[in-house]
N, C-alpha and C positions, 0 to 999 in steps of 0.2 A: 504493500500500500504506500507506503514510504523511504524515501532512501534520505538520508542521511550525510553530509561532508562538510567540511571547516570551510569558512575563506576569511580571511583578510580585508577589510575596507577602515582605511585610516592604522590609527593604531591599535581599533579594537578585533577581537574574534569574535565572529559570528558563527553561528553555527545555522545551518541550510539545509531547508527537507523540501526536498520534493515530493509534492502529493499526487499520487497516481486517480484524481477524482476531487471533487470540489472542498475549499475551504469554509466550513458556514462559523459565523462569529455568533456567538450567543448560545447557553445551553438551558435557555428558558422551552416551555411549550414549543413556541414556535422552531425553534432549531431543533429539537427533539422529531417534530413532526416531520420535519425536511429529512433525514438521516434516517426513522425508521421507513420512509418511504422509497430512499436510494436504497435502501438495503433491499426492498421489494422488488425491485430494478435490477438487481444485481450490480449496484455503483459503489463504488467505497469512499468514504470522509472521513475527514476529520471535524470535530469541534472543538474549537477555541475560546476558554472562557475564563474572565477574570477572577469570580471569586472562586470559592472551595469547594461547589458543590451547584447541581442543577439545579433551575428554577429559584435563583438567588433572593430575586425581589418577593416572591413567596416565604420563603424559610428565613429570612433574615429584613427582611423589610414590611412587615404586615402586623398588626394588629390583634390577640387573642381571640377576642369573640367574629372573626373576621369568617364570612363563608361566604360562598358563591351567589351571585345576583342571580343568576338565572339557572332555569332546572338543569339538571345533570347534562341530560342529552343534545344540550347547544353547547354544552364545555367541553366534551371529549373530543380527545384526539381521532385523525384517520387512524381507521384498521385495530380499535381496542377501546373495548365499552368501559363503565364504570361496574363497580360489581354492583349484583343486583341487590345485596341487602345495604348498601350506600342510601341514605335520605336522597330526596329530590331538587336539594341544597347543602350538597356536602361541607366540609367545614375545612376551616384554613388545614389542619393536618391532616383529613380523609383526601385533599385534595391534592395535596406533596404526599402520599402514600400514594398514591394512582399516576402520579406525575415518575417516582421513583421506579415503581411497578413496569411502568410504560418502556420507561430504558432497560431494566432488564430484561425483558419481554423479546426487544430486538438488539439486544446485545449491542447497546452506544455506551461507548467510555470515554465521557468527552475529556479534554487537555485542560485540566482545569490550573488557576492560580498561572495565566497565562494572558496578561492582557497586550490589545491588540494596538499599538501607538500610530501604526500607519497601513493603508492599504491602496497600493498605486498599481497602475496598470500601465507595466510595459510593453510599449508599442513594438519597439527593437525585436522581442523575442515571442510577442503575444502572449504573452501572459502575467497572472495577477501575481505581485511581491508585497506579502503580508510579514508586516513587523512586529515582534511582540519580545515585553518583558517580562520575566518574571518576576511573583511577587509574595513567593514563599522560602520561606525557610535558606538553605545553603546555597541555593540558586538564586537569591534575590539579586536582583539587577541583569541577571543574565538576558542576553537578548536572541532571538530566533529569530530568523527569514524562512518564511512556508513560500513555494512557490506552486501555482498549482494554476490549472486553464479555469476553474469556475469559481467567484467568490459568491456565498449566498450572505446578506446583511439580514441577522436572526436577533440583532438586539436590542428589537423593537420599541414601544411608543414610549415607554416608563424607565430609562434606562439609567438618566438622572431627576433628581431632584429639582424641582424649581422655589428656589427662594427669594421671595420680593423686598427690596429694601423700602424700608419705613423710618421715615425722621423719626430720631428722638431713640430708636429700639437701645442702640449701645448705653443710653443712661438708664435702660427699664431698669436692671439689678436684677429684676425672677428671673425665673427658669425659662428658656426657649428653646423649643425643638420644632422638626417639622413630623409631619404624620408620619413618615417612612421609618421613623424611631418608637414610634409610640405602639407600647403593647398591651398597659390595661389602664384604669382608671385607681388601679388600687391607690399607689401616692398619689392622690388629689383628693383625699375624701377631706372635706369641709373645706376648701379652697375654691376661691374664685379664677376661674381659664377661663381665656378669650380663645377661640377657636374660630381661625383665620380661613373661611372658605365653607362652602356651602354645598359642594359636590357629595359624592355617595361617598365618601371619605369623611368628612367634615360632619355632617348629617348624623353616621355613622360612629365617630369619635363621640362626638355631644351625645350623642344618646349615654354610650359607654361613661363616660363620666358622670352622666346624672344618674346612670343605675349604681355609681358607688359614690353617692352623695355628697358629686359636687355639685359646683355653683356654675356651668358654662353659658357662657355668651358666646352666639352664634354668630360672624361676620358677613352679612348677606351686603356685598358690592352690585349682583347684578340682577340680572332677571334669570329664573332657574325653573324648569320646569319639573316639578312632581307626582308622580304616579303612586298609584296603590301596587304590590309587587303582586297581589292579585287579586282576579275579580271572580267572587265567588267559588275559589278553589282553587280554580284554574288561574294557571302563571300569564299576568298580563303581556308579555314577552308573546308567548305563545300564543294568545287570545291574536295578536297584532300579526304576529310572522303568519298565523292561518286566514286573518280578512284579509291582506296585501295578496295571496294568491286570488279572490275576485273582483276588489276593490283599488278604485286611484289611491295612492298616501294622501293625497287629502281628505278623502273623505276616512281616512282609517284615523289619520291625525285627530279629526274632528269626531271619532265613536271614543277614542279615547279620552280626550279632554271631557266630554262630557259622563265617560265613566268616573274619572277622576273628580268631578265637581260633585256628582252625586254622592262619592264613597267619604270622600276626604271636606267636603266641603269649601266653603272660600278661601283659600288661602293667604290670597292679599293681604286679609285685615288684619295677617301676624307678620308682615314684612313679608312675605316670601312673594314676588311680582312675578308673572306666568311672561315669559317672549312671546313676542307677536305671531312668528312661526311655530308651528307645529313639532309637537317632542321626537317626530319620524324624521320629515322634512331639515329642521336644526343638526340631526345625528347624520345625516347623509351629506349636510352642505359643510356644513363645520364640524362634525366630529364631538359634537357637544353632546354628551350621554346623560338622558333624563333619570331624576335619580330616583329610585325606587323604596319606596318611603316601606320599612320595617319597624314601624313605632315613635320613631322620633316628633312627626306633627301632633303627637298626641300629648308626648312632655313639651313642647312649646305652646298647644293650649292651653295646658293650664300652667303656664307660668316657669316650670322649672327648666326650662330652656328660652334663654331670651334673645330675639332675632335681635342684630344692634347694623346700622348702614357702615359705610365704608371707614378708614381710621385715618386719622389727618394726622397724628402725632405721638410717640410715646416720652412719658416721663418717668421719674422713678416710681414704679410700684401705681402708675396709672396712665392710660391708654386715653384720649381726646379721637373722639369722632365726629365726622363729618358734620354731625348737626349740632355739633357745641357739647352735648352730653360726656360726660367725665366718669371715666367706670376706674375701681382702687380691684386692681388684678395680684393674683403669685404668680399667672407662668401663663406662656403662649404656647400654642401649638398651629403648627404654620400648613393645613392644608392644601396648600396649595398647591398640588399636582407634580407633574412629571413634565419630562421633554425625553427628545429621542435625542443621543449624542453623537449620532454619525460624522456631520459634518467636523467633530473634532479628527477624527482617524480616518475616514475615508478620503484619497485625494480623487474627489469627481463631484463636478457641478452640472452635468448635462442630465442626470439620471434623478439625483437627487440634488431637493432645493436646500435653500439655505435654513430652513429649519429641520431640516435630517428626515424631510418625509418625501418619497417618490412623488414626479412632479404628475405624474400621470393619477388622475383620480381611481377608486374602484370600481371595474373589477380589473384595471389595466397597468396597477402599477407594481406588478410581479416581477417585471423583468427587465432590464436593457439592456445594452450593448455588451460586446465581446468579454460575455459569458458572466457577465453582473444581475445580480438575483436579489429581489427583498423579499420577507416574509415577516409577517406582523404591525405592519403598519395600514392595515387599510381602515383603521378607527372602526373594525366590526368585532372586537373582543376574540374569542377564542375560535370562534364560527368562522368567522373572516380569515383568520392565520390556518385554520385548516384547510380551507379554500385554496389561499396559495400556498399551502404547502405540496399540495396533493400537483398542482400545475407544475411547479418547479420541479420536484421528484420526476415527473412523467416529461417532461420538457430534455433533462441533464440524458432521462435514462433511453429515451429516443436517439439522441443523440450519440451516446455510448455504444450502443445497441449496431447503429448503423457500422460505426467507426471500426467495431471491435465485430462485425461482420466481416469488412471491406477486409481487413489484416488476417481474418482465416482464409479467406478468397485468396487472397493474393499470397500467402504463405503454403495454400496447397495446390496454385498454380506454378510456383516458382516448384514445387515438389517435383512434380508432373513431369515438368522440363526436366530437374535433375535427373529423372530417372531414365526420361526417352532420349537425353546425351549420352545416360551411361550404359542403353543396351543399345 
């Protein structure tokens, strides 16, 4: 699969592999799904990935009472169910047990504690020169050159953190973190958080800290739209993916909105302001995921979670908002999202834009040029990245297929000859 040799560039040694089959970056979901699908192909890969382990932002960046928005069977990978005595909402570790399960399953052993500092495409030789350090143990700083014909970019929409700067934070004195650290509400009990961010993250935290009796204030900056996660049993997800096979998205927008007004009631009148666009329409233009209310409008009803507008300033041990209101805080926690960080290590701007997402929208931004691949950026969740996982796989393995045809053709034609010179 791999060969292996030294070279020389400057004063340093590098060490150089050639991959007999595509390099993919990322050993989340989405890379997983790419790799057990080349295997299906008969392709060989490698994965390349930073931290210590698959599925990083799972095991190490997520939240306690954290489980899956949507039922099982829009989360599972190509080619391997969830088991059948799994809930219909498995839970952050039923979910990295299935995740774990799924690599052994198809034998991927990704290269972990290997990140990836640059990946350029030599014209010269046609092919991709992937650079990485490492960043464990007696190996730290070492560097690797992977050389291989197909790179796939698996290290999708959440790769880093997005932290917003705010006047005044450096003289708060509490505690500040963003959500990608936060795991329970245990240290908060009888303390006042401010909870930055209103997504299914933010929503999601604030509940958790009021079920261990704190005091949160919610930061609603913009217009968010809210859903019930189900209507009458049945998962609103699925209530919506079943009307869109008869109906236009607008009119599915508009059964929904009006499920939601019935279930959940007005929601305006607690800060929370609906977009003018539709929660389908929003998710398809911008990527904007409606958030699926599990209990939280209910502690904002009655008061134990308070919606508060956007923050104009902090002080010590008090936060100034938008509309003059003065709230006396211990700690922040900064919901606010993710970014994708390709544009830091990938060198290529034709394929992908400068916010590390294919320029091409879904269902077309799978693949580009000379042998450049993405998977998990189509802002459709795990549904989406199986999507193009399953195209990439069958794309590389056509490809292979032909290639690794034409070489038995021609290796038992050259046979042919040798024999009809040598009678």
């Amino acid at each position: 699969m791999v060969q292996t040799f030294d070279h020389d560039e400057g004063f340093l040694a590098c060490r150089c592999i050639w991959v007999n089959g595509p390099v993919i970056v990322g050993a989340g979901p989405s890379g997983l799904a790419v790799s057990a699908g080349l295997k299906k192909q008969g392709v060989p890969s490698i994965i390349l990935e930073r931290a210590n382990c698959i599925a990083s932002l799972w095991q190490n960046h997520t939240y306690d009472r954290l489980k899956l928005h949507l039922p099982k069977q829009f989360c599972q990978l190509p080619n391997f169910s969830f088991p059948q005595n799994f809930p219909e909402y498995p839970t952050k570790d039923q979910f990295i047990h299935y995740l774990e399960s799924y690599a052994r399953h198809f034998d991927i052993n990704p290269q972990f504690n290997e990140s990836v500092q640059s990946a350029k495409y030599d014209e010269t030789c046609g092919l991709w020169r992937v650079r990485t350090v490492s960043t464990s143990g007696s190996t730290r700083g070492d560097e690797v050159e992977y050389i291989c014909r197909w790179l796939v970019v698996a290290t999708g929409e959440n790769a880093e953190k997005v932290v917003p700067e705010f006047e005044g934070l450096q003289e708060f004195g509490g505690h500040v973190m963003h959500a990608c650290d936060y795991k329970s509400g245990e240290n908060y009990r009888g303390k006042h958080v401010l909870v930055v961010g209103c997504g299914n993250s933010g929503m999601e935290v604030s509940l958790d800290l009021c079920n261990h009796n704190s005091m949160p204030s919610m930061v609603v900056r913009s217009s968010v739209h809210v859903l019930p996660r189900e209507v009458l049993g049945k998962s609103t997800f699925e209530l919506a993916v079943l009307m869109m096979k008869w109906l236009p998205l607008w009119v599915v927008d508009k059964t929904l909105l009006v499920l939601a007004r019935l279930i959940l009631g007005n929601i305006e009148k607690y800060g929370l302001k609906r977009p003018p666009m539709g929660p389908l329409q929003l998710k398809n233009t911008q990527g904007k995921t409606p958030v699926l209310d599990i209990g939280t409008l209910q502690k904002i009803r009655s008061g134990e979670i308070k919606v508060v507008p956007g923050i104009k300033r902090f002080s010590r041990g008090r936060v100034e908002l938008l509309n003059g209101e003065n709230l006396q805080i211990d700690s922040v926690i900064l919901a606010t999202g993710y970014c994708s960080n390709v544009p830091s290590w990938l060198k290529e701007t034709e394929f992908f834009s400068k916010d590390g997402f294919p320029k091409s929208p879904f269902p077309n931004g799978w693949k580009g040029k000379a042998g450049l691949y993405a998977v998990g950026f189509t802002k459709r969740g795990l549904s989406g990245a199986s999507l193009d996982a399953i195209r990439v796989a069958q794309d590389i393995g056509q490809i292979w297929k032909e290639e690794t045809k034409h070489k038995k053709q021609s290796a038992a034609a050259c046979h042919r000859r040798c024999i009809s010179h040598f009678f």
